[in-house]
C-alpha positions as CSV (number, residue, x, y, z in Angstrom):
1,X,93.1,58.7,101.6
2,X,93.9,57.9,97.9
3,X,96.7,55.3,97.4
4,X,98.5,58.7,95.5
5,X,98.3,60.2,98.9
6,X,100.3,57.9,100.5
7,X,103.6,57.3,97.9
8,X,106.2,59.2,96.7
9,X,108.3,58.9,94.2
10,X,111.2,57.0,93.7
11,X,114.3,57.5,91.4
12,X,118.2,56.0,90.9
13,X,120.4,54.2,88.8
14,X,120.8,50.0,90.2
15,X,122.9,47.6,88.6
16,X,121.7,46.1,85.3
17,X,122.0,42.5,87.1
18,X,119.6,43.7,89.7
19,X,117.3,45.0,87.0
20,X,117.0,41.7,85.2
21,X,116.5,39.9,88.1
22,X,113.8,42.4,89.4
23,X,111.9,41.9,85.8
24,X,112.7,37.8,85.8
25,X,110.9,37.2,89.1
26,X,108.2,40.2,88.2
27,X,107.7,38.5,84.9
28,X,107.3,34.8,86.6
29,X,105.4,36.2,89.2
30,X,103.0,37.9,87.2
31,X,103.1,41.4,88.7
32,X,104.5,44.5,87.5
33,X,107.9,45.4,89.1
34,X,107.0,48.3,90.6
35,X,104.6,45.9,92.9
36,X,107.8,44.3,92.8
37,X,109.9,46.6,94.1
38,X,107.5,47.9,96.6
39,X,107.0,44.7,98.1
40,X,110.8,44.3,98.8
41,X,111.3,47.5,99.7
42,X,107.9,47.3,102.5
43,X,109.8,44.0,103.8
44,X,113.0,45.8,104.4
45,X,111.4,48.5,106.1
46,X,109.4,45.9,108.8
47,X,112.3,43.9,109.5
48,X,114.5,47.1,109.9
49,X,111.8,48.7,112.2
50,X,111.6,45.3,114.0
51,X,115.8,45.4,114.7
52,X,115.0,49.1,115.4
53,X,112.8,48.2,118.2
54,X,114.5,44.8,119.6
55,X,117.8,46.9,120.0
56,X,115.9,49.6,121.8
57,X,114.6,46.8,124.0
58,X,117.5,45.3,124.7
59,X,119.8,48.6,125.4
60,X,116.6,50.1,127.4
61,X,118.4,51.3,130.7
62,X,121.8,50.7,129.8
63,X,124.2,53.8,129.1
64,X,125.1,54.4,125.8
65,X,128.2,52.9,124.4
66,X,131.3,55.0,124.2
67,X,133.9,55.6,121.7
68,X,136.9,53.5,122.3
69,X,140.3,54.7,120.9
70,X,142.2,51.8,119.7
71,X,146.2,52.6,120.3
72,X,148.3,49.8,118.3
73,X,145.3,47.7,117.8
74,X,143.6,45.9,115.0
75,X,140.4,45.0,115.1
């Protein structure tokens, strides 16, 4: 499987900050930021998956949590 086969496309508008920093790091780093970007992104999605899984875990067994309506309460 070709490396095209396995990406989509990815499109938005960030903050120009965020930009900078992403080309800064890229630049010092010496890779494009796209590799960049990917590599953050790929990070996020392991650690999220890892949550994802450690919650399942943890809750495995256990009824599912119900709504609570607050009456004259702040949380």
């Amino acid at each position: 499987m070709s490396h095209a086969d396995d990406t989509v496309e990815l499109r938005g508008d960030i903050p120009k900050n965020v930009m900078a920093m992403l080309d800064a790091v890229s630049t010092a780093k010496r890779v494009s930021r796209m590799s960049l970007v990917r590599k953050i992104l790929n990070d996020w999605a392991v650690k999220t998956y890892h949550e994802a899984m450690i919650v399942e875990r943890v809750t495995k067994g256990n009824p599912p949590l119900v709504a609570v309506e607050w009456q004259d309460t702040e949380v």
